[in-house]
C-alpha positions as CSV (number, residue, x, y, z in Angstrom):
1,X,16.1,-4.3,29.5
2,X,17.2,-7.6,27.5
3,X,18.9,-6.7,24.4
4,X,19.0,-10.6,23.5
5,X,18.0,-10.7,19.3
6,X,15.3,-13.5,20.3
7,X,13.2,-10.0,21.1
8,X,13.4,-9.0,16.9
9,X,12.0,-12.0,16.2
10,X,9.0,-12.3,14.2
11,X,6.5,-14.9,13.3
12,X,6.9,-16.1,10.0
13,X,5.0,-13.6,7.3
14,X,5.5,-10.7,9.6
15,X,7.5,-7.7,9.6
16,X,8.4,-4.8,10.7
17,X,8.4,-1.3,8.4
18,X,11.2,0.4,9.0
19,X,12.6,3.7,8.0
20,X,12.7,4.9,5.0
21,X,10.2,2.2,3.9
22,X,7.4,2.9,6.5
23,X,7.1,6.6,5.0
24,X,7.0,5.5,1.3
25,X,4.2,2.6,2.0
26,X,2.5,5.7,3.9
27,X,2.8,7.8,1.1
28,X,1.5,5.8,-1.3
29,X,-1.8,5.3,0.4
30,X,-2.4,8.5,1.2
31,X,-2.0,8.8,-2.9
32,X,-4.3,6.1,-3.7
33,X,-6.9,7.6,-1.3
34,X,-7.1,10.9,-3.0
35,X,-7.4,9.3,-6.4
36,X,-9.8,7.1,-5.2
37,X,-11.5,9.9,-3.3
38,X,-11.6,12.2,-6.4
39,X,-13.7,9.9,-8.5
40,X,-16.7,9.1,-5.7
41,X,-15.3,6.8,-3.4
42,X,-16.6,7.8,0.3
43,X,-14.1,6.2,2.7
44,X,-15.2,3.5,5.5
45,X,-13.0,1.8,8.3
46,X,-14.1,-1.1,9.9
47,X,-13.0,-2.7,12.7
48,X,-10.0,-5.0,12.8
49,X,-11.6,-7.9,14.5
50,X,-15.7,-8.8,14.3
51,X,-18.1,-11.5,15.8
52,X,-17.3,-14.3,13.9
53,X,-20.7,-15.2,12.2
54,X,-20.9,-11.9,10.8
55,X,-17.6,-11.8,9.2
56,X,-17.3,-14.8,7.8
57,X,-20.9,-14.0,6.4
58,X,-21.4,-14.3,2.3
59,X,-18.4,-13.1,0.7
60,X,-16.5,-13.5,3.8
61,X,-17.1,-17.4,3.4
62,X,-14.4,-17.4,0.9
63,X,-11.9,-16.7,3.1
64,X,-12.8,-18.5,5.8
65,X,-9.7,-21.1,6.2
66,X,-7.1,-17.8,6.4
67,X,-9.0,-16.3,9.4
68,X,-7.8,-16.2,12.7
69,X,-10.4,-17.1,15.5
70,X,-10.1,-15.8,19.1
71,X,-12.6,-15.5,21.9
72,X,-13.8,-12.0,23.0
73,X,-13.7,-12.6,26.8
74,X,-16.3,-9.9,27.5
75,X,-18.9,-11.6,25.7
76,X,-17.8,-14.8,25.3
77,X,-18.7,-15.2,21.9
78,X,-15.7,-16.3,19.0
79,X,-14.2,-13.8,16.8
80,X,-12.2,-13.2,13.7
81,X,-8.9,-11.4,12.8
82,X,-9.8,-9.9,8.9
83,X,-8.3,-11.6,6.5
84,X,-9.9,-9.4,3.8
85,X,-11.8,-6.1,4.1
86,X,-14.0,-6.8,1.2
87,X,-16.8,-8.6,3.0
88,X,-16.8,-6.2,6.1
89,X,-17.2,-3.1,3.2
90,X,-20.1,-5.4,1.8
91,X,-21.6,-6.3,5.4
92,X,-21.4,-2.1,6.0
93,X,-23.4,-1.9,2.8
94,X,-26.2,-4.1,3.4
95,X,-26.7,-3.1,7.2
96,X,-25.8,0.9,8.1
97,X,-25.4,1.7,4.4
98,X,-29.0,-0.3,3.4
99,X,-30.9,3.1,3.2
100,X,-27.9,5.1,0.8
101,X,-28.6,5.9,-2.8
102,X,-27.0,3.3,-4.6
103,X,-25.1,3.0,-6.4
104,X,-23.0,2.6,-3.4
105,X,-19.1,4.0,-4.1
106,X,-17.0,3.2,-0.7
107,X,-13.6,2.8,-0.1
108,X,-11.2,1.5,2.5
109,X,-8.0,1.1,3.5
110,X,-6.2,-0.9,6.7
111,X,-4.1,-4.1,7.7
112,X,-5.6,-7.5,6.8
113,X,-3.9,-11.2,9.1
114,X,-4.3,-14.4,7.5
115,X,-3.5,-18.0,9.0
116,X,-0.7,-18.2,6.4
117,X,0.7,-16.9,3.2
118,X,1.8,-19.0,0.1
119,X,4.3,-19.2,-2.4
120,X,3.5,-15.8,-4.3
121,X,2.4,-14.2,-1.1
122,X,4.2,-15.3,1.8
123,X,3.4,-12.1,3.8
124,X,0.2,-13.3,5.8
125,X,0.2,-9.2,7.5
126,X,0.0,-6.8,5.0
127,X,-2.2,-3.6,3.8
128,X,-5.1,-3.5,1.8
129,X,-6.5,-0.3,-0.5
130,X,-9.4,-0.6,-2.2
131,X,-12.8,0.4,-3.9
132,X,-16.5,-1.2,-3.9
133,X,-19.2,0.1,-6.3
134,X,-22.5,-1.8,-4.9
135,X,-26.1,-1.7,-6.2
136,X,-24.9,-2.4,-10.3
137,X,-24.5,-5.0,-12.3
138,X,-24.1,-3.0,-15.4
139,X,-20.7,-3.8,-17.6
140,X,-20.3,0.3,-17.2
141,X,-19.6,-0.8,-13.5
142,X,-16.8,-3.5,-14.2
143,X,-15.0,-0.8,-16.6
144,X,-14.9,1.6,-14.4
145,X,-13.7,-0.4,-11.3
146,X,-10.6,-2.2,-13.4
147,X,-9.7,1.3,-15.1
148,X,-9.7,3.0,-11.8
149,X,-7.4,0.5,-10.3
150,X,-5.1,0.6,-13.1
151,X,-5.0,4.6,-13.2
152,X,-4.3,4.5,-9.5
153,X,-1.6,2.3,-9.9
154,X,0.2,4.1,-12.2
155,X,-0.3,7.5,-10.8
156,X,1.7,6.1,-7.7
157,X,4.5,5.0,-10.0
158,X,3.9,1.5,-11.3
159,X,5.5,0.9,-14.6
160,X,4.5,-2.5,-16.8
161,X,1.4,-2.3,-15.4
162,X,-1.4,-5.8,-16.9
163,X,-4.4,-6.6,-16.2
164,X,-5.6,-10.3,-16.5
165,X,-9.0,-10.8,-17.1
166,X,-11.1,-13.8,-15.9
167,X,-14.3,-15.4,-15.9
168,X,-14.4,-18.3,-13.0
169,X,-18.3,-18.5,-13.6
170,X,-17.8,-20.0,-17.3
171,X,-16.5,-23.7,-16.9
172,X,-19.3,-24.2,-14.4
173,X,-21.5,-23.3,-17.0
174,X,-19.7,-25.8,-19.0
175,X,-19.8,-28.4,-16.8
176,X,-23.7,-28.0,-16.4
177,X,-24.3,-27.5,-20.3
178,X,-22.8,-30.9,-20.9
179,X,-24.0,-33.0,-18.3
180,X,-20.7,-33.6,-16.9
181,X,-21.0,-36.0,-13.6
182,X,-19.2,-35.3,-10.7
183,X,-16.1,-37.3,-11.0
184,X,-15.5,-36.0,-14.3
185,X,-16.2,-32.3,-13.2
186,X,-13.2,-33.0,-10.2
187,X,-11.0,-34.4,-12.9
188,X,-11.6,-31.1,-15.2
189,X,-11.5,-28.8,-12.8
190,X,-7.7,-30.2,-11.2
191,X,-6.3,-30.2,-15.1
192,X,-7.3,-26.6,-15.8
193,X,-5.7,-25.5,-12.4
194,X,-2.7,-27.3,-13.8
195,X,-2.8,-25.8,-17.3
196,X,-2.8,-29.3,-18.1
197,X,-4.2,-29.3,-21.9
198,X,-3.2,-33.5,-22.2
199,X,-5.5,-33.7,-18.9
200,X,-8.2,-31.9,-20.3
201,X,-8.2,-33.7,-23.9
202,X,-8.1,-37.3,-21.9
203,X,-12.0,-36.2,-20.5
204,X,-13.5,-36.7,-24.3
205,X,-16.4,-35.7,-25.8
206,X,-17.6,-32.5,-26.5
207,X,-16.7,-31.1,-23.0
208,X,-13.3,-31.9,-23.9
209,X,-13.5,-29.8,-27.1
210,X,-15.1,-27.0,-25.3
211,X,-12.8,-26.7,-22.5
212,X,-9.8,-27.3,-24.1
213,X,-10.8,-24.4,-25.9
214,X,-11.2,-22.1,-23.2
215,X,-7.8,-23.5,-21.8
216,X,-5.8,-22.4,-25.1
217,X,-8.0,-19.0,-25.2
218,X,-5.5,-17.3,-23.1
219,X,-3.4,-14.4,-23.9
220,X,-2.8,-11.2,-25.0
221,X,-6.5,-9.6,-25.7
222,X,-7.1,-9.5,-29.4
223,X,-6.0,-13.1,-29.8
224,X,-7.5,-14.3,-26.9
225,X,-11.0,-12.8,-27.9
226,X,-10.9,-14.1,-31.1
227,X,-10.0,-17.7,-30.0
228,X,-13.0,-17.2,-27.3
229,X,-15.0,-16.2,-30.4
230,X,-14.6,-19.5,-32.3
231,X,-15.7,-21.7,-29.5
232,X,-19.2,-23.4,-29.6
233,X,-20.2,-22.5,-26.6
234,X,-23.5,-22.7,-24.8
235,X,-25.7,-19.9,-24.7
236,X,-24.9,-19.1,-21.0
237,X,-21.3,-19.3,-21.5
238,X,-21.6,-17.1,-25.0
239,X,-23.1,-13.9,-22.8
240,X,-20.7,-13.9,-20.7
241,X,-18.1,-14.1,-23.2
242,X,-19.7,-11.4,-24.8
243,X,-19.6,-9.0,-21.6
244,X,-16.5,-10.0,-21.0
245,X,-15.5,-8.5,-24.6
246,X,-17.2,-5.2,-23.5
247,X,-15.6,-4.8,-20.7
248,X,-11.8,-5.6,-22.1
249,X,-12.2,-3.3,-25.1
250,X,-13.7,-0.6,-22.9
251,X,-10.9,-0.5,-20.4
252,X,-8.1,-1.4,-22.9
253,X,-9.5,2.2,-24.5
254,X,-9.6,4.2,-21.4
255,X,-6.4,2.9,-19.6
256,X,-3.7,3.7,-22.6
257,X,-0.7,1.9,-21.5
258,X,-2.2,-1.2,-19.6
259,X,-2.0,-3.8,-20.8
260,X,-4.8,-6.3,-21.3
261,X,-4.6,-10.3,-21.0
262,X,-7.7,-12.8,-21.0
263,X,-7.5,-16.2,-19.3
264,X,-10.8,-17.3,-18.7
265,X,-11.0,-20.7,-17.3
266,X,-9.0,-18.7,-14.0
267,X,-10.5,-19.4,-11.0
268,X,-7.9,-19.4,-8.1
269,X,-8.6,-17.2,-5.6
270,X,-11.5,-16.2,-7.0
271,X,-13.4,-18.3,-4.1
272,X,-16.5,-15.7,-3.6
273,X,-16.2,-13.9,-7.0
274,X,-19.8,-14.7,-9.1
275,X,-18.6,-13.2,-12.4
276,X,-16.0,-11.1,-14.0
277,X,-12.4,-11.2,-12.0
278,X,-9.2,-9.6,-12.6
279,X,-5.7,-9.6,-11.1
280,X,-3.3,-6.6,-11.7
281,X,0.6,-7.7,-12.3
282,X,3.2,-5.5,-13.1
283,X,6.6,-6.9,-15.0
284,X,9.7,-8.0,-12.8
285,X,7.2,-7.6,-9.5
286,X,6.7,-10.5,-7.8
287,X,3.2,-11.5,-6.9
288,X,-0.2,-9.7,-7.6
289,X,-0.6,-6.0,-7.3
290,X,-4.4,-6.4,-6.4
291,X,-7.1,-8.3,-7.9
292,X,-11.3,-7.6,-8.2
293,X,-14.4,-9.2,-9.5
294,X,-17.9,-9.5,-8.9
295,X,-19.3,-10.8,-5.9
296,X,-22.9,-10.5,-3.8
297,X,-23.3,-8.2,-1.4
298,X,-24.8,-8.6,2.0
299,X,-27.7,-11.3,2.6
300,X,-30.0,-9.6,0.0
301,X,-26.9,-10.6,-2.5
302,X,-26.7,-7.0,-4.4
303,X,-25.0,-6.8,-7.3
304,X,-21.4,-5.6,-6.7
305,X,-17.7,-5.3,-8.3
306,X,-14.5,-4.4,-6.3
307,X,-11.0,-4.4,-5.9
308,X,-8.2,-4.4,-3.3
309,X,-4.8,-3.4,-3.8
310,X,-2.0,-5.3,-1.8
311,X,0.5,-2.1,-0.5
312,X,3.6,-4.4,0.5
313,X,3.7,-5.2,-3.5
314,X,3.1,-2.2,-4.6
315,X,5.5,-0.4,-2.7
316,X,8.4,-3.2,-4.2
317,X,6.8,-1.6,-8.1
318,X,7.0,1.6,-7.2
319,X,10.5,3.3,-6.9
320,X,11.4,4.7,-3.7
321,X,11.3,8.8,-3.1
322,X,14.4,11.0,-3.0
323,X,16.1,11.2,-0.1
324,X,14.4,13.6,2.2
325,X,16.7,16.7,2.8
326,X,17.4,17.0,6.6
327,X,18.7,20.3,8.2
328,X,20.4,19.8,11.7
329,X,19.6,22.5,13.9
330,X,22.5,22.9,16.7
331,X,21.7,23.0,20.2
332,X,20.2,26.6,21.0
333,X,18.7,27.4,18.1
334,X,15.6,29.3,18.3
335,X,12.0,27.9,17.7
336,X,11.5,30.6,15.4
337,X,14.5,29.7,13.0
338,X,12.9,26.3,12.9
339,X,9.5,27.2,11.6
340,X,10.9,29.4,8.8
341,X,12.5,26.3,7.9
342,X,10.2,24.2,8.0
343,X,7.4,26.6,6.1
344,X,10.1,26.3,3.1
345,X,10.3,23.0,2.9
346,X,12.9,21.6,5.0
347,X,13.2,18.8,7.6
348,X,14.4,19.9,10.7
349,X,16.8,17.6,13.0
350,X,17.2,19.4,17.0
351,X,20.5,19.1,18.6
352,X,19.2,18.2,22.0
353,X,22.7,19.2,23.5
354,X,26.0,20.6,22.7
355,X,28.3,19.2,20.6
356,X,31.7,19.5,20.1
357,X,31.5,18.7,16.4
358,X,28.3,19.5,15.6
359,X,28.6,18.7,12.0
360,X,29.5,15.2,12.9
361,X,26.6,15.1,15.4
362,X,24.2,16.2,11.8
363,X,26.0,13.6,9.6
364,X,25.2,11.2,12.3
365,X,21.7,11.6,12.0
366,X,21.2,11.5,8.7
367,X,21.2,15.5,7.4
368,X,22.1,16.6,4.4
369,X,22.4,20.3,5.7
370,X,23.2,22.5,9.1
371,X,22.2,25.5,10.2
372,X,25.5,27.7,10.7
373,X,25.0,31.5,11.9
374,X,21.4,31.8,10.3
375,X,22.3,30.3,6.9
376,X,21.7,26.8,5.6
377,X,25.2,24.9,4.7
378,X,25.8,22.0,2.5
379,X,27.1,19.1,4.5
380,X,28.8,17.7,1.6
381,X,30.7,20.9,1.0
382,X,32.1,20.8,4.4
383,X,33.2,17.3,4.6
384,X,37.1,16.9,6.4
């Protein structure tokens, strides 16, 4: 067998999980999946790679440019890699699902592939978590989705933990209320990705006002409300202002601890989302924790709000576990010494043959502890 290292090497945005990291990214699911569990959310897996026209159906349209095509040879028909388990949750919801009660709680949990990462994400393998609540469109809904997401984060660990608020449907309804053409909507829409208040001002008019507005209502959530709140809006835009209001101060209420932000002229990679978005940072952690909104569901375009949690950042917010105390057991020892062990708590490590130094042989693999004449012995108190 070659040994050459051109045999470690990945493609770029893939890895491989190694030890101890592969047990703490495991672990940390598992957590999520019982909060997640304990507050309604019935659990669905679908596949890893579907019939293209179904996956890239709706909400799966959005991420259409980061999914990986491939031809199923059996029936000759093109397929797709996920890039996203939200729209295969939603397609689940409208077809198998169609006849549940709704609302519909479901959640999920898998690997996602995309064509390519970017400069906050370069990982383009990773794992997703995460809920959808389907068949709502009540603010009660939004609340509950961005406070559960924050609760499970920080019951994993997360410290710092913010959530940004964001409404990507409001400068459209801008843009429409004052009967900006299409160049000038191009020219708007490039300066607020930028930030770029000079850009915005340079449009004129009262869509300039407006939208310069919304660019400097950003922040922290008691400011940033209260600038939102002194903008003549139009009527459209006002509501959702107004449920966006509902929603911060309900979750900054229920979530002590997080920490709530507002920036609501945010719209990238919000491709799919048709009302109130969020994306969950935490301080010193590079890239998103996870992010949500509101979407359609399924061709019938149900109401629906959900979120996914990216586990590669997640597990860089969370600090790693102790160190798990291992137990060497020397060659010989009895299958029955082993499970007492083991029932207390320990990690067992079999010698697999004799050793002349077995204590070298433990330290060797990584225990703590040996197993010496039925008693457990510090390794660190025997140490030459």
């Amino acid at each position: 067998m070659s040994d050459s290292p051109s045999k470690a090497l990945l493609p770029d945005g893939l890895r491989d999980a190694l030890p101890p990291d592969a047990a703490h990214e495991a672990a940390i699911v598992e957590r999520f999946l019982q909060i997640i569990g304990s507050r309604g959310y019935d659990r669905v897996d679908p596949p890893l790679v579907e019939f293209e026209d179904s996956l890239l159906e709706g909400a799966g349209q959005g991420v259409a440019l980061a999914t990986f095509r491939l031809m199923d040879p059996v029936s000759q028909r093109m397929m797709g890699v996920r890039a996203d388990m939200t729209p295969q949750v939603a397609r689940i919801a409208a077809t198998r699902l169609r006849k549940a009660q709704r609302p519909l709680r479901l959640a999920y949990a898998g690997p996602v592939l995309r064509v390519r990462g970017d400069q906050l994400r370069p990982e383009r393998q990773f794992f997703e978590v995460g809920v959808e609540l389907i068949g709502t469109d009540r603010a009660e809904a939004d609340t509950e989705i961005i406070s559960l997401a924050a609760d499970a984060l920080m019951a994993v660990g997360v410290k710092d933990l913010s959530v940004d608020i964001n409404l990507p449907t409001l400068t459209p309804l801008v843009f429409q209320a004052t009967g900006m053409d299409a160049e000038a909507v191009e020219k708007s829409r490039l300066a607020l990705d930028r930030k770029d208040a000079a850009g915005v001002s340079a449009l004129g008019g009262n869509a300039a006002r407006i939208l310069g507005g919304l660019l400097a209502a950003a922040g922290p959530m008691d400011e940033a409300l209260a600038d939102l709140a002194a903008i003549d809006l139009p009527d459209t835009a006002r509501e959702e202002c107004r449920r966006l209001e509902t929603v911060a101060r309900q979750v900054a209420a229920a979530t002590p601890g997080l920490t709530v932000t507002i920036d609501p002229i945010e719209n990238r990679g919000f491709e799919y989302h048709t009302g109130l978005s969020f994306t969950l940072f935490a301080k010193g952690v590079r890239g998103s924790l996870g992010r949500g909104g509101r979407y359609l569901a399924g061709g019938a375009g149900e109401p629906a709000i959900g979120f996914t949690l990216f586990l590669d950042s997640i597990a860089r917010a969370v600090p790693a576990p102790a160190a798990v105390q291992k137990i060497y057991l020397p060659f010989g020892t009895s299958g029955e010494a082993g499970r007492r062990l083991r029932e207390a708590g320990w990690t067992t490590v079999a010698g697999l043959e004799p050793e002349d130094d077995e204590e070298r042989a433990a330290r060797q693999l990584g225990c703590t502890d040996i197993l010496r004449d039925g008693e457990t012995v510090s390794l660190s108190q025997n140490r030459a």
